[in-house]
mmCIF file of the N, C-alpha and C atoms, coordinates in Angstrom:
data_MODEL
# 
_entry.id   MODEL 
# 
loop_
_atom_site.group_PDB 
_atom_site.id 
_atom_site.type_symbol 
_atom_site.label_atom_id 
_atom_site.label_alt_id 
_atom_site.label_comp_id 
_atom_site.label_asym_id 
_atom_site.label_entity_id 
_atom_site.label_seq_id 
_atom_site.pdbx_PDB_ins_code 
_atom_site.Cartn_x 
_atom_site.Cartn_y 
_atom_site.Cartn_z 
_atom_site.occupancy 
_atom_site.B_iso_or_equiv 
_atom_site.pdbx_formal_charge 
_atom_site.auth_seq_id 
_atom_site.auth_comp_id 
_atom_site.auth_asym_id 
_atom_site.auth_atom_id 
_atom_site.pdbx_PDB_model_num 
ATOM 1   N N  . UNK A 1 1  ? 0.830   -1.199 0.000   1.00 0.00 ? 1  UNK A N  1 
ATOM 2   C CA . UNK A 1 1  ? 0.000   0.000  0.000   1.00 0.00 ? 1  UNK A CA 1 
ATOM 3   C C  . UNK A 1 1  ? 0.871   1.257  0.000   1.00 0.00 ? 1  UNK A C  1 
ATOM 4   N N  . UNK A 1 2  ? 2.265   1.467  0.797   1.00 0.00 ? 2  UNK A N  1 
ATOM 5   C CA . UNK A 1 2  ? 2.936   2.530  0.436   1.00 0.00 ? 2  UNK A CA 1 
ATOM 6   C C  . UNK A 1 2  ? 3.811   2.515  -0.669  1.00 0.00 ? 2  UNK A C  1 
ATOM 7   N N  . UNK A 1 3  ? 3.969   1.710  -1.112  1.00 0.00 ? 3  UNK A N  1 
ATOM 8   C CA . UNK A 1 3  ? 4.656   1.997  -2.892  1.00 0.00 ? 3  UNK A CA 1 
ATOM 9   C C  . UNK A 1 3  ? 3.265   2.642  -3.711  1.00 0.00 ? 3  UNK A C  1 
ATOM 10  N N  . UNK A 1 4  ? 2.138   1.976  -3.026  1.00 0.00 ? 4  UNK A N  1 
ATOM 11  C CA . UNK A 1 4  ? 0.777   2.462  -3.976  1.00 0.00 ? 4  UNK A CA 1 
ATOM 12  C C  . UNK A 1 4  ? 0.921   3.671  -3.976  1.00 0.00 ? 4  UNK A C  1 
ATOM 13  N N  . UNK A 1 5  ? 0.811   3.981  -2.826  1.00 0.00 ? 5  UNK A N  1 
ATOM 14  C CA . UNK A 1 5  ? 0.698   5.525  -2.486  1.00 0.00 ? 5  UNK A CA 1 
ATOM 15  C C  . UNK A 1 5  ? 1.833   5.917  -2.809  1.00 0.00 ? 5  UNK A C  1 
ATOM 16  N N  . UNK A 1 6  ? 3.045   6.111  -2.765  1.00 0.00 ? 6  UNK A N  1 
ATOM 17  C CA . UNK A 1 6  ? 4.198   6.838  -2.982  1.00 0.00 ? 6  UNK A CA 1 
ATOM 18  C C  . UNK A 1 6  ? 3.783   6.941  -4.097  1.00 0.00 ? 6  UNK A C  1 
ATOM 19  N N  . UNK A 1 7  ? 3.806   6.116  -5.437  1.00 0.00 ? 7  UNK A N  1 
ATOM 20  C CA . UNK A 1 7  ? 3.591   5.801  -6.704  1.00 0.00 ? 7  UNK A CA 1 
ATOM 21  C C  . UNK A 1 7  ? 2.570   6.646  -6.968  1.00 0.00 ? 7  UNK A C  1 
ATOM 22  N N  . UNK A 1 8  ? 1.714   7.153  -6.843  1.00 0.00 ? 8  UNK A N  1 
ATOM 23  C CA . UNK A 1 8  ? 0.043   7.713  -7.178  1.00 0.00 ? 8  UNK A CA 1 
ATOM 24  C C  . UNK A 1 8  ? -0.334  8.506  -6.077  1.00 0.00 ? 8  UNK A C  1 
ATOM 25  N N  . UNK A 1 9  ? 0.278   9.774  -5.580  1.00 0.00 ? 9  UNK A N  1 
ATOM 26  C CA . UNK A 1 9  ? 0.034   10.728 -4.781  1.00 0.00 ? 9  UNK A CA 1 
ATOM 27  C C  . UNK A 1 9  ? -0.844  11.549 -4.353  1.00 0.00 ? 9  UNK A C  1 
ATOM 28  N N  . UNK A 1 10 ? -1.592  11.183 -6.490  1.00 0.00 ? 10 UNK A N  1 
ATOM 29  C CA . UNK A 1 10 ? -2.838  12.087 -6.512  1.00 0.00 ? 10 UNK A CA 1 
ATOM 30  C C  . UNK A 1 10 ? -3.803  11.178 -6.150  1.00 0.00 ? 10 UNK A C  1 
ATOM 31  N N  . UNK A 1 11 ? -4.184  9.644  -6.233  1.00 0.00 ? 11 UNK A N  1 
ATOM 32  C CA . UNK A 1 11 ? -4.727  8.807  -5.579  1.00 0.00 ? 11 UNK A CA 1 
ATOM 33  C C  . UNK A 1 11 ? -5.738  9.602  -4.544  1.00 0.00 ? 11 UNK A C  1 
ATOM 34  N N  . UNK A 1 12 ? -7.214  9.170  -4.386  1.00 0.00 ? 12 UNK A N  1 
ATOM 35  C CA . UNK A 1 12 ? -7.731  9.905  -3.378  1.00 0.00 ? 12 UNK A CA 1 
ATOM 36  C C  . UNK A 1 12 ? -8.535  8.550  -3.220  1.00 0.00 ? 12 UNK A C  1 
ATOM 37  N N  . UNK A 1 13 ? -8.830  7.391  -3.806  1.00 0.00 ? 13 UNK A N  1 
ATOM 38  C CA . UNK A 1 13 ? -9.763  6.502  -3.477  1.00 0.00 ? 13 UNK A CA 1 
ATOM 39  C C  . UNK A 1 13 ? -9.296  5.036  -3.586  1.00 0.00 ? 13 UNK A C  1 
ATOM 40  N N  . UNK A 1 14 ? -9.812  4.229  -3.113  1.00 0.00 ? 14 UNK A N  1 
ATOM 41  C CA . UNK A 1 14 ? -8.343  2.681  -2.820  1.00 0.00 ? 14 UNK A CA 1 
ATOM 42  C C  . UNK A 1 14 ? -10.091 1.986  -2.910  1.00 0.00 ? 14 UNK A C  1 
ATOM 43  N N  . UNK A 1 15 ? -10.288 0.942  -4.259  1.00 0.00 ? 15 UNK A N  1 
ATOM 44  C CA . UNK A 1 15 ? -11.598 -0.112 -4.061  1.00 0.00 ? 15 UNK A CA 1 
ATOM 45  C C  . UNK A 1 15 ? -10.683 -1.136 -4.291  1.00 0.00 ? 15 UNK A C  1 
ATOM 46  N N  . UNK A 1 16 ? -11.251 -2.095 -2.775  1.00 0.00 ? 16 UNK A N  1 
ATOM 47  C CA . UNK A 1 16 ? -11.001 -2.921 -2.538  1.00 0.00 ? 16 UNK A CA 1 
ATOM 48  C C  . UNK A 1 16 ? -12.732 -4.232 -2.484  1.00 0.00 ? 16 UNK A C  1 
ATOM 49  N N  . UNK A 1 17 ? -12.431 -5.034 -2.977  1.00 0.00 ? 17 UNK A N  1 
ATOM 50  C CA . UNK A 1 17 ? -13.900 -6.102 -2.756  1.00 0.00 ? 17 UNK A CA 1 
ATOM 51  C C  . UNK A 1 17 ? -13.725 -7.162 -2.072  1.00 0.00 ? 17 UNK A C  1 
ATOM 52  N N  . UNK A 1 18 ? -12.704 -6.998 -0.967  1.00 0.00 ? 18 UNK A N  1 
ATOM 53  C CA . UNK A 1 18 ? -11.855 -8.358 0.248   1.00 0.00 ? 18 UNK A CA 1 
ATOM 54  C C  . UNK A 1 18 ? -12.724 -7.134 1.655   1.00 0.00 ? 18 UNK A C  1 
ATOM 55  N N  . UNK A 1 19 ? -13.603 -7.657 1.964   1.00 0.00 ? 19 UNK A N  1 
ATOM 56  C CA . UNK A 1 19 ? -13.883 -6.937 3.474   1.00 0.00 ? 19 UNK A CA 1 
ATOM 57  C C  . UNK A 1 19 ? -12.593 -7.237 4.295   1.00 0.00 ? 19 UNK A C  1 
ATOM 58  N N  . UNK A 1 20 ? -12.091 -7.959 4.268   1.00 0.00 ? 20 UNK A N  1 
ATOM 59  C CA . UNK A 1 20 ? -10.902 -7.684 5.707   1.00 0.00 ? 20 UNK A CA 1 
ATOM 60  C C  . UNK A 1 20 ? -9.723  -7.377 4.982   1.00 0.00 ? 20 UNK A C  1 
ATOM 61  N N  . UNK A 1 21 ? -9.486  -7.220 4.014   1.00 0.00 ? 21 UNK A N  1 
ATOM 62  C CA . UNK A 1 21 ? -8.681  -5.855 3.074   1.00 0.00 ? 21 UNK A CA 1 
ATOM 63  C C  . UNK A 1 21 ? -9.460  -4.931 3.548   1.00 0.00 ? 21 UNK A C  1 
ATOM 64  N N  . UNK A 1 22 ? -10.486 -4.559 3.193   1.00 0.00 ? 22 UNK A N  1 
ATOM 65  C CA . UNK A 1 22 ? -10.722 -3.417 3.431   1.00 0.00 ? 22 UNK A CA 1 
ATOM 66  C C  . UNK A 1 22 ? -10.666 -2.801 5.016   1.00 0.00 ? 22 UNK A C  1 
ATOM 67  N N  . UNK A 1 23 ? -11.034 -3.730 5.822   1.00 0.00 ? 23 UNK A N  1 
ATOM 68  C CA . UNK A 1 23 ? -11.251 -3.264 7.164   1.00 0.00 ? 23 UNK A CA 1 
ATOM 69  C C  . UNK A 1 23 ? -9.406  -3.407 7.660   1.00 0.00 ? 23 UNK A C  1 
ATOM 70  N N  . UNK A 1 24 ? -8.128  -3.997 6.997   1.00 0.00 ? 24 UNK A N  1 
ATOM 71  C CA . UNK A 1 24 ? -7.220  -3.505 7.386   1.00 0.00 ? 24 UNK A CA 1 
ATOM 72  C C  . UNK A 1 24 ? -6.592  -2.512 6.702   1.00 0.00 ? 24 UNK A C  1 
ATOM 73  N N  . UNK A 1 25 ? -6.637  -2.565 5.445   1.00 0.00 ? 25 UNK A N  1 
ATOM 74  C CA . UNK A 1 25 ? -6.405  -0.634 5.074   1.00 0.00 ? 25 UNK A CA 1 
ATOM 75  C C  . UNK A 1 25 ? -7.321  0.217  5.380   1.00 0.00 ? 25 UNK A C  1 
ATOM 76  N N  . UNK A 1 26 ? -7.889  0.520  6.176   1.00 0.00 ? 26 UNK A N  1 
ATOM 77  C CA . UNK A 1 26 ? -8.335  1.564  6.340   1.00 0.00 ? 26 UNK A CA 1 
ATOM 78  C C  . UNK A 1 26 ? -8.126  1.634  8.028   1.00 0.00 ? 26 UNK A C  1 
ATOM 79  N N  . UNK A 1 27 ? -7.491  0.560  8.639   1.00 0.00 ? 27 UNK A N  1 
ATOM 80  C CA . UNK A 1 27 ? -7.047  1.166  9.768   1.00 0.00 ? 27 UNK A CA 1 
ATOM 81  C C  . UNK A 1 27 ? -5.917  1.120  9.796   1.00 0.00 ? 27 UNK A C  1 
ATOM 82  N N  . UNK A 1 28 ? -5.024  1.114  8.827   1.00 0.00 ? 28 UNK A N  1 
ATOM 83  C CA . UNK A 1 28 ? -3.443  1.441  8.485   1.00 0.00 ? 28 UNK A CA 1 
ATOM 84  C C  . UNK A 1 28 ? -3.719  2.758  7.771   1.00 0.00 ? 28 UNK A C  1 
ATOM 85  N N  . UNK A 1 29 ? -4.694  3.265  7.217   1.00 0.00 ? 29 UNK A N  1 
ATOM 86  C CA . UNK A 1 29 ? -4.781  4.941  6.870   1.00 0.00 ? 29 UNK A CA 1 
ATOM 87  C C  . UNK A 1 29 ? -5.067  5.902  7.889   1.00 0.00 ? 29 UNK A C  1 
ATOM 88  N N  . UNK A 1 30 ? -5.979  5.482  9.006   1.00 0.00 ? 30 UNK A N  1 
ATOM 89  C CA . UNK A 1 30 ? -6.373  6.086  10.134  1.00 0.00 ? 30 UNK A CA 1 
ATOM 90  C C  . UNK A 1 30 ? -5.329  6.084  10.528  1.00 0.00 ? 30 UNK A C  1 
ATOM 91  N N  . UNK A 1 31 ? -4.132  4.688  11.199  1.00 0.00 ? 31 UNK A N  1 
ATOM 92  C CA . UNK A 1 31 ? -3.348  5.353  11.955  1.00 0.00 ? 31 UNK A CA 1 
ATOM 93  C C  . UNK A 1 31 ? -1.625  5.984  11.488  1.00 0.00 ? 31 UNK A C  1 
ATOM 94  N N  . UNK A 1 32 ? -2.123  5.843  9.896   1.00 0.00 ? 32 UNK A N  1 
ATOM 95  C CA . UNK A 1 32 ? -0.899  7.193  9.999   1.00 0.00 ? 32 UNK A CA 1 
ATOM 96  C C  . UNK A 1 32 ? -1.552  8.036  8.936   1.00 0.00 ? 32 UNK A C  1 
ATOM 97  N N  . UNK A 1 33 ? -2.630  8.813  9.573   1.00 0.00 ? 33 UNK A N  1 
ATOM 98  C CA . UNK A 1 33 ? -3.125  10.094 8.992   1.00 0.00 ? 33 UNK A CA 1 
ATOM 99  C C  . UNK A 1 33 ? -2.900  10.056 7.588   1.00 0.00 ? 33 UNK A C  1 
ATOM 100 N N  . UNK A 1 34 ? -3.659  9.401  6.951   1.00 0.00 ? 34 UNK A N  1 
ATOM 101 C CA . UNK A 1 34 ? -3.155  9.232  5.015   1.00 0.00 ? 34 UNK A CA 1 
ATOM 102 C C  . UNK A 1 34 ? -4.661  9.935  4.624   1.00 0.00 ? 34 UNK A C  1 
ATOM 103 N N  . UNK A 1 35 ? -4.735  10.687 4.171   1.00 0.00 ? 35 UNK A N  1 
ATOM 104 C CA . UNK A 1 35 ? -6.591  11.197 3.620   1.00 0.00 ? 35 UNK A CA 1 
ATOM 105 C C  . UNK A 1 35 ? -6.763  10.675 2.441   1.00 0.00 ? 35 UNK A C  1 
ATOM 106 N N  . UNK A 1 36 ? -6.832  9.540  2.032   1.00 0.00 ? 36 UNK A N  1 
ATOM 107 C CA . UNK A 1 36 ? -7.980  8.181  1.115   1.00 0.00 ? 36 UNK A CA 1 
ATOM 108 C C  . UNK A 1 36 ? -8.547  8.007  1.754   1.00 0.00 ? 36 UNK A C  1 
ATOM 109 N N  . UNK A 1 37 ? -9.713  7.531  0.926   1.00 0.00 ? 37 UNK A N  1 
ATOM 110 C CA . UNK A 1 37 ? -10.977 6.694  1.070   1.00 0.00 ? 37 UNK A CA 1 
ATOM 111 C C  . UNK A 1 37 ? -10.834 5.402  0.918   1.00 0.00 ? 37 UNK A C  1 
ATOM 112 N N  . UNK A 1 38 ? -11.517 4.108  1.464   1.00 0.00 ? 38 UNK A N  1 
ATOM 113 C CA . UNK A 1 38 ? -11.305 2.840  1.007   1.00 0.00 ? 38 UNK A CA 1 
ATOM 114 C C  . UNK A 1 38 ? -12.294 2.543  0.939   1.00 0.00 ? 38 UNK A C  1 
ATOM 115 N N  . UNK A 1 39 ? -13.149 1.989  -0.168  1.00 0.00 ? 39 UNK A N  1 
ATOM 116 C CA . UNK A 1 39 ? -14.177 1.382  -0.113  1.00 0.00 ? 39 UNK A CA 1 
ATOM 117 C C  . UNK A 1 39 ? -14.584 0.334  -0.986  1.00 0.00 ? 39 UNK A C  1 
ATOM 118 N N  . UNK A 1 40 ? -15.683 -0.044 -1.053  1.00 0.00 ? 40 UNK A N  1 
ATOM 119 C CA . UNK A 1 40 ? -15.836 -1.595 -1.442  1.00 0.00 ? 40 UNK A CA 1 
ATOM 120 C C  . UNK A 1 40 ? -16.216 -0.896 -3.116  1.00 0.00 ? 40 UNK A C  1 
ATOM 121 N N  . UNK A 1 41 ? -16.143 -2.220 -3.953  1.00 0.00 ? 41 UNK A N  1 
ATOM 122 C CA . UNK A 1 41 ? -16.296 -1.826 -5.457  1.00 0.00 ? 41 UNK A CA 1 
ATOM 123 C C  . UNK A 1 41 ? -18.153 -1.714 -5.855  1.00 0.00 ? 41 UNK A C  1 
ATOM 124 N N  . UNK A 1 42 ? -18.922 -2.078 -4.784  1.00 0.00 ? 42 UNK A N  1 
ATOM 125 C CA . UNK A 1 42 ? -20.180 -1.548 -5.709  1.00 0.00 ? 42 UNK A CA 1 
ATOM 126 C C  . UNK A 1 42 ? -20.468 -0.214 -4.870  1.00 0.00 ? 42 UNK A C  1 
ATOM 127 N N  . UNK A 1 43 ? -20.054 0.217  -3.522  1.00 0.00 ? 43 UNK A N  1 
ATOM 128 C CA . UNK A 1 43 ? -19.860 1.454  -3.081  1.00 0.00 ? 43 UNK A CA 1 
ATOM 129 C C  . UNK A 1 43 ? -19.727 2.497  -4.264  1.00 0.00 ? 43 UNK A C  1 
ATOM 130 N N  . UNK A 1 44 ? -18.120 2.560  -5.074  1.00 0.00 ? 44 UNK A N  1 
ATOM 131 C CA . UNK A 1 44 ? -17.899 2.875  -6.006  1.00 0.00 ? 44 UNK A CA 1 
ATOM 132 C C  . UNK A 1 44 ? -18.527 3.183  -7.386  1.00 0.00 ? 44 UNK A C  1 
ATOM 133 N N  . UNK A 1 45 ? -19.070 1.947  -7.714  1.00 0.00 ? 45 UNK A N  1 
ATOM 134 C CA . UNK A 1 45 ? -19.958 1.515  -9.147  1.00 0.00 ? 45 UNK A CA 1 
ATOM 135 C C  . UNK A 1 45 ? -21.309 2.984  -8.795  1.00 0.00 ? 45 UNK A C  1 
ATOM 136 N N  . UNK A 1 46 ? -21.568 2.644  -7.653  1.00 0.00 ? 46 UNK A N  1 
ATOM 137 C CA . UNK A 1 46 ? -23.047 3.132  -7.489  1.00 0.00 ? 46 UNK A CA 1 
ATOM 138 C C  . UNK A 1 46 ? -22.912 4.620  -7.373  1.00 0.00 ? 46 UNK A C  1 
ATOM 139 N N  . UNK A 1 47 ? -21.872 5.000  -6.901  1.00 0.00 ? 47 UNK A N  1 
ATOM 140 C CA . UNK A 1 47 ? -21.463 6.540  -6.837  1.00 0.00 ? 47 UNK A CA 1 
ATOM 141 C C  . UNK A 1 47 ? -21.410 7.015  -8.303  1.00 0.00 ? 47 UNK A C  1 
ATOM 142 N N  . UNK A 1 48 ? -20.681 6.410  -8.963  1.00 0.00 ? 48 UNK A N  1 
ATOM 143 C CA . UNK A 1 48 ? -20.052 6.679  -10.351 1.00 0.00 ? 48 UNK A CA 1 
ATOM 144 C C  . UNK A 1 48 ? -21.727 6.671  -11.307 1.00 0.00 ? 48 UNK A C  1 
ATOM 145 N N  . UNK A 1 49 ? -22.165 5.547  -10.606 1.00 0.00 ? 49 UNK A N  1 
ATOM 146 C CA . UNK A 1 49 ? -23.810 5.872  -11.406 1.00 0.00 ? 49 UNK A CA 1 
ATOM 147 C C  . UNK A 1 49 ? -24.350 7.108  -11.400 1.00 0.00 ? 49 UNK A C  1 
ATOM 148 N N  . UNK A 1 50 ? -24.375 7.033  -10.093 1.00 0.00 ? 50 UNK A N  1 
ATOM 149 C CA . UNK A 1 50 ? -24.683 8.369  -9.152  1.00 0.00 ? 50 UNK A CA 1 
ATOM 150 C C  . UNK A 1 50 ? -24.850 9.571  -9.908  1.00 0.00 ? 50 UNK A C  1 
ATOM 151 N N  . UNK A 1 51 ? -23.482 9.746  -10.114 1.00 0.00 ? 51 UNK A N  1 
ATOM 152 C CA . UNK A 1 51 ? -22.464 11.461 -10.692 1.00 0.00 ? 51 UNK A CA 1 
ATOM 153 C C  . UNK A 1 51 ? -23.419 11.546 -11.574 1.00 0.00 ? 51 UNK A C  1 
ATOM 154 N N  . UNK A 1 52 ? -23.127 10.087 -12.731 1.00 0.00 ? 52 UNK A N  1 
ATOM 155 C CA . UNK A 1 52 ? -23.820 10.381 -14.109 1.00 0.00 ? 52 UNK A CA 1 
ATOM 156 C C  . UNK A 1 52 ? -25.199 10.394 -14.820 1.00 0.00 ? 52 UNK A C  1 
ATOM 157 N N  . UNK A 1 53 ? -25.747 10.484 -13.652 1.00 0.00 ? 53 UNK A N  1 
ATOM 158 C CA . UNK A 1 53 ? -27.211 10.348 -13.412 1.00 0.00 ? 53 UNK A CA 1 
ATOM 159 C C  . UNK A 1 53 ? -28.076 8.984  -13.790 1.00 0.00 ? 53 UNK A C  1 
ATOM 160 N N  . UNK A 1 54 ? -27.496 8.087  -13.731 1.00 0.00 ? 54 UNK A N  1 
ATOM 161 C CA . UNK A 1 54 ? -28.294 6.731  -14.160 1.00 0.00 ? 54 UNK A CA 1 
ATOM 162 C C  . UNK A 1 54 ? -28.979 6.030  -12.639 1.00 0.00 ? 54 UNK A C  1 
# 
């Protein structure tokens, strides 16, 4: 995850579809203050619907 991040700085969102991926990156972002989002891939899908009005 920190080569990810080193690598892709502008990175603001991390989809992951492993719940305990997800539930351990995102408490390796909490505890060293990283501001991404992690969330699951239909989280994502449905946002992206969202934006585009479907």
């Amino acid at each position: 995850l920190r080569k990810t991040l080193v690598s892709n700085p502008k990175a603001t969102t991390i989809v992951t579809g492993n719940p305990g991926c997800l539930y351990q990156i995102r408490a390796g972002i909490r505890s060293n203050n990283i501001d991404i989002r992690i969330i699951h891939p239909v989280v994502y899908l449905a946002e992206r619907l969202k934006k585009n009005g479907i």
